[in-house]
N, C-alpha and C positions, 0 to 999 in steps of 0.2 A: 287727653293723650292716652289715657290708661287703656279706654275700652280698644283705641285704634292700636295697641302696642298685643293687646290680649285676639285681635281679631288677627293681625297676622299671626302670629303664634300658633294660632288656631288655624288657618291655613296653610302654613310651612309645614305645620303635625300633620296637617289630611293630606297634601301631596306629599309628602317629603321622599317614597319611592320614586312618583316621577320624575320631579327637582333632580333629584341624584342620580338619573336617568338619563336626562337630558345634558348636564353637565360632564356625564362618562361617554355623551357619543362624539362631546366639543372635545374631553382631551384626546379620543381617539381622531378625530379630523386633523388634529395639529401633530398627532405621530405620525401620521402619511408623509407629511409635508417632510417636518423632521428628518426621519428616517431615510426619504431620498434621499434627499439633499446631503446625507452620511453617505449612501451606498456609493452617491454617487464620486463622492471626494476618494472612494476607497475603502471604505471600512464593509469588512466581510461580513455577511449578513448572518453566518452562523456564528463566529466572533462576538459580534455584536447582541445576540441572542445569552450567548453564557455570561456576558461583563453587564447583560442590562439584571440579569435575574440573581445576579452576587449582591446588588446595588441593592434589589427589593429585599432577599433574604436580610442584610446587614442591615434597613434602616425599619425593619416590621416586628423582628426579632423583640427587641424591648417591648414594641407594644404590645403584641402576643403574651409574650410572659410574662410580665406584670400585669395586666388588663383583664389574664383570662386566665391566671394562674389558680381557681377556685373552679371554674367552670369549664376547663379541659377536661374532658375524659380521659383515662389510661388506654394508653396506644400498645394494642397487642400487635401480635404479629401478622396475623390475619387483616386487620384495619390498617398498618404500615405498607403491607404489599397493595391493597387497593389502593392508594393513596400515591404508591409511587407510578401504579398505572394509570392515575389520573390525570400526574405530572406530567408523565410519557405522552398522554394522549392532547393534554393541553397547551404543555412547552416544548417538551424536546422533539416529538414529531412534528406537531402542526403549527407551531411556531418557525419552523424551520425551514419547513416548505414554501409556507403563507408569506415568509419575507424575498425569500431566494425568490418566487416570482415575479414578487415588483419590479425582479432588475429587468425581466423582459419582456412586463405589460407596463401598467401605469398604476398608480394611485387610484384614481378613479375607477379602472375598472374594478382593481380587488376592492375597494371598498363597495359596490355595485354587487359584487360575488357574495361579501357578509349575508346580504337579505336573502340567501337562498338558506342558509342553515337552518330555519325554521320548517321548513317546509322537507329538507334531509332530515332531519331531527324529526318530527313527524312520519316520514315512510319509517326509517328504520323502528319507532319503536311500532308501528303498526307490525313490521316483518315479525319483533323479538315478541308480540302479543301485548307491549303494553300499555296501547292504544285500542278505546274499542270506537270500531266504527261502525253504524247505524247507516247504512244509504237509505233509508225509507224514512229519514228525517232531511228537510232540506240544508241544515248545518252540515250533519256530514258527508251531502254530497258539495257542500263548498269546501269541505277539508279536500275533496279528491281533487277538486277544480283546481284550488288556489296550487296544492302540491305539484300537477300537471302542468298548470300556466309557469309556476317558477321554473318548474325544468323547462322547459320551452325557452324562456327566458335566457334559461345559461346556454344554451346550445346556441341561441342567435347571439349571443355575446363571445362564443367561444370560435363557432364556425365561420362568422360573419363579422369582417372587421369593417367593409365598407367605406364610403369614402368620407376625407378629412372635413370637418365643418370648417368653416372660414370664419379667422381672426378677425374681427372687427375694430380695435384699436391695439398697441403695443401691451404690455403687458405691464404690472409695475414694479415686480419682481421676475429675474430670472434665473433659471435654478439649470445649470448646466447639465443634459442629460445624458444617460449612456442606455436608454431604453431601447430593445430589439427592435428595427425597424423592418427586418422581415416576416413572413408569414409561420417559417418554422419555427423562430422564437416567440410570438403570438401563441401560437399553439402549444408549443412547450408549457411558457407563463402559466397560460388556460388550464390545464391537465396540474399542473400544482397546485392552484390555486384550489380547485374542485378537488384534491385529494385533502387537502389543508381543511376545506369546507367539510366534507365527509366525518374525519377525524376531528375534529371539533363539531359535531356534533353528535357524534356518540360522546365525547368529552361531557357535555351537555347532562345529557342523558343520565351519566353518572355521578356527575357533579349533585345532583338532586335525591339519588341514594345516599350520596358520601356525608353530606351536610346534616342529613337526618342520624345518622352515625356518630360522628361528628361533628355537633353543634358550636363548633368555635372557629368563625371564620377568620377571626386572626391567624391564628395559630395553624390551620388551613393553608391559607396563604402563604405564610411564610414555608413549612413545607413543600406544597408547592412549587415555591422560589428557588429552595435548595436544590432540591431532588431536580428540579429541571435544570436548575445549574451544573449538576454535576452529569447528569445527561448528555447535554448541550456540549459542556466540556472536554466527555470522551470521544465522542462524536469529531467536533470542530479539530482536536489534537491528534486525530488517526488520519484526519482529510489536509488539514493544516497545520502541519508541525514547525513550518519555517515561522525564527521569532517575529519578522518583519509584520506577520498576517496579527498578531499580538498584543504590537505595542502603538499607542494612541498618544495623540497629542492633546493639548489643550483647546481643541478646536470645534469644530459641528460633529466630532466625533464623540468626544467627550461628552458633548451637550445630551448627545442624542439618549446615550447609555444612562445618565443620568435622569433625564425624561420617561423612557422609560421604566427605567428600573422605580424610581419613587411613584410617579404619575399613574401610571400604565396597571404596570405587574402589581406595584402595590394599594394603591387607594383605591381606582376604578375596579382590580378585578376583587379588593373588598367589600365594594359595593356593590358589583352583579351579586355577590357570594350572598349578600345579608337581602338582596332586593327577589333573589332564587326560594330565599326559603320563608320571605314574605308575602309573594304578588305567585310566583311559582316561574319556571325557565322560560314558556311563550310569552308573560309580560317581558322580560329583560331582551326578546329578540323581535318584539315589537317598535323599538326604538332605535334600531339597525338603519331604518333611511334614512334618519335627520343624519347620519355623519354622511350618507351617500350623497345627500340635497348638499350639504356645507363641503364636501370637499372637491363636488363638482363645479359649485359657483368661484370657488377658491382660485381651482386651478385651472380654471377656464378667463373668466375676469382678471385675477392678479397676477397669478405666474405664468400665463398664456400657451398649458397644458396641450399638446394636439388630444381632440376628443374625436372620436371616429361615430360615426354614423351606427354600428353596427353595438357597440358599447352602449348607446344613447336609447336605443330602441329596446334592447334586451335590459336595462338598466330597469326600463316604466313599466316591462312586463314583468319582470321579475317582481317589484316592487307590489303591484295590481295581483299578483299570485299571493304576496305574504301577505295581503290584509284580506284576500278572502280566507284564506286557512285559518285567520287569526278572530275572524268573525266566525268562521263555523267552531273554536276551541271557544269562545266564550261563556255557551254555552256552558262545557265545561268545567269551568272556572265560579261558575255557578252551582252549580249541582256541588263543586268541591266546598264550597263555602256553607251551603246548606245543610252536608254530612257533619263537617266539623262545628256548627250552630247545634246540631243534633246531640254529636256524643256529647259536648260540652254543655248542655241540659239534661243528658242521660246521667252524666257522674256529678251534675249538683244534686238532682233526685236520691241517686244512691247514697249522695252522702245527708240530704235530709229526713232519709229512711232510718239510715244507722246512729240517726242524733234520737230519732223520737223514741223507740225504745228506751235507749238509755236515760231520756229524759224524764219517760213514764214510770220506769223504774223506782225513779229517786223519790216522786210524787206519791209513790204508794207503798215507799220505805218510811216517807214524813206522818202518812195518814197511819200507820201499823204504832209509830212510836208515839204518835198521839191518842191514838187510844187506850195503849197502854202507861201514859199517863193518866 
C-alpha cells in the first residue's frame, strides 16, 4: 500500500497545475449554467457582479492575511494604482460586459468566445513589442495562423448565426429563457462579448507583470475582489439606484452570488493566479475548450440550449486557431525554461566561487599557524 500511496503523490505533485486546471474550467461550466438561470429569474447582471466580489473579498480576506502575512510585500503607491487597474480591467469592466451579454446570446457561445483570448492576448503583446516573432521559423508562422484562424472564427460566430440544429429528444432540465432572439441583439451580445475578450486579455497580459511584483496571490485576489467591488458598485449605483435592482432572496439569486463570489472570484481565480506564475498565462488559456466541450454538451443534451449552426462552426475554428498558436508558443515555453535552468546554474557557480576563496583562505591561515608552531 505504501509504495501505491507514494506513486500517487507523486503524480498529483507532477500534474497538480493541470489537475487544477481542469477542475477551474468544471466550476467555470457550472457558472454559465448558474448564472442564467439568475439572470434569467431577474437578478441584474451588474448587481450581481458587485454582491458576487464582496462575497470573495469577505471569505479570502483571512486567508490572505494570516497565510501570507510574512510574504506580502509593502504596497506603495505606485503598486496600489496598478493593481486597482488590474481590477478595472479584470472585474469592473470586463466582468460587466462579459455577463450583460449572455442576456442576449447564450452560454455557449460566450463560453466558445473564451478560446479566442489567447490568440487577442498574443497580437496585442506582438503590437505592445512583447512578443518576438520569427516567421522564418515554422512555430512562428503558426502563432500567425492560429491567431488569423481564431479571428476568423469570431467573425463566423458573430456575423453568422445560421440555422437552428434540431432537438433530438426533450431536455432534462429547463431553464426558462429571456435570450435575444433577434439579430440586432445577437449582434449586440457579439460586440460585448469581444470587448470583454479584448479587455481580459490585456488583463492577462498584466496580470504576469503584477504577480512578479507581487508575489502573493492570496492577498492579490482579495484585492482584486475589493477594488472591483467597489468598481462594480459605483458603476451598478449611478445606472441602478432603485432599491428593488438590490435586494435578493433566498433563491438562484442568492445561490448564484455565492457560487460565484467563493468558487469563481475566489479559488479558481487563485488558482489561474499561482498556475500564471508557474506554467506561465498561455498554459492557463490552453485549458479554455474543456469548459466550451462541457457547457456545450450540457446545454445541448440536458437543458435543450437552441445551438445555431453558425456558433457550432465558428466554435471548431476558433478552437483549431488556439492549439495552433499554442503549438507555435511551445516553443517558447522551452527556451523560457532553459533561460531560468541557465541563471539558476549561473548563481550556484557564483556562489561556489565566493565559498572557494574563503575556503582557501582558512586552509592557509591553518598551515601559517602550524608552522609557527
Amino acid at each position: 500500500m505504501a509504495p501505491t500511496a507514494s506513486k500517487n503523490g507523486g503524480f498529483c505533485t507532477r500534474f497538480k497545475p493541470q489537475i487544477l486546471m481542469v477542475l477551474a474550467q468544471i466550476g467555470y461550466t457550472f457558472l454559465y449554467f448558474i448564472t442564467e438561470a439568475s439572470f434569467n429569474h431577474g437578478m441584474n447582471p451588474n448587481v450581481y457582479i458587485t454582491y458576487r466580489h464582496i462575497v470573495s473579498c469577505v471569505v479570502m480576506f483571512p486567508f490572505a492575511y494570516f497565510l501570507e502575512r510574512k510574504q506580502r510585500p509593502k504596497l506603495t503607491v505606485a503598486l496600489f494604482v496598478e493593481i486597482f487597474i488590474l481590477s478595472l480591467l479584470g472585474v469592473g469592466l470586463t466582468l460587466n460586459m462579459y455577463f450583460v451579454s449572455m442576456r442576449y446570446t447564450s452560454p455557449t457561445f460566450v463560453a466558445s468566445m473564451v478560446n479566442t483570448i489567447a490568440s487577442l492576448t498574443f497580437l496585442i503583446a506582438v503590437v505592445l513589442r512583447l512578443e518576438f516573432l520569427d516567421l522564418r521559423n515554422p512555430r512562428g508562422i503558426a502563432k500567425v495562423l492560429g491567431t488569423l484562424v481564431s479571428l476568423a472564427g469570431v467573425t463566423t460566430m458573430t456575423l453568422y448565426r445560421g440555422p437552428i440544429m434540431k432537438q433530438l429528444w426533450q431536455p432534462l432540465v429547463h431553464i426558462q429563457g429571456t435570450t435575444g432572439n433577434n439579430q440586432e441583439s445577437w449582434l449586440k451580445g457579439s460586440i460585448l462579448t469581444v470587448a470583454s475578450c479584448i479587455t481580459w486579455s490585456i488583463w492577462y497580459i498584466m496580470q504576469a507583470f503584477t504577480v512578479k511584483r507581487y508575489p502573493a496571490q492570496l492577498s492579490l485576489t482579495t484585492w482584486m475582489s475589493f477594488l472591483g467591488a467597489v468598481q462594480s458598485a459605483v458603476f451598478s449605483g449611478i445606472v441602478h439606484h432603485k432599491r428593488a435592482a438590490w435586494t435578493i432572496g433566498f433563491d438562484i439569486d442568492f445561490w448564484s452570488i455565492v457560487y460565484g463570489g467563493i468558487v469563481v472570484s475566489g479559488l479558481i481565480i487563485y488558482v489561474q493566479l499561482w498556475c500564471t506564475e508557474e506554467k506561465g498565462p498561455v498554459f492557463v488559456t490552453m485549458f479554455n475548450p474543456l469548459s466550451t466541450i462541457l457547457v456545450a454538451i450540457l446545454a445541448y443534451f440536458v437543458l435543450g440550449e437552441k445551438l445555431y449552426l453558425g456558433s457550432i462552426l465558428g466554435a471548431v475554428i476558433v478552437i483549431i486557431g488556439l492549439y495552433l498558436l499554442l503549438w507555435g508558443k511551445e516553443e517558447d515555453q522551452q527556451v523560457h525554461s532553459k533561460e531560468q535552468e541557465q541563471s539558476q546554474l549561473a548563481s550556484d557557480d557564483q556562489k561556489e566561487l565566493k565559498i572557494q576563496p574563503l575556503s582557501n583562505s582558512r586552509v592557509l591561515w591553518h598551515k601559517e599557524k602550524m608552522l609557527q608552531v
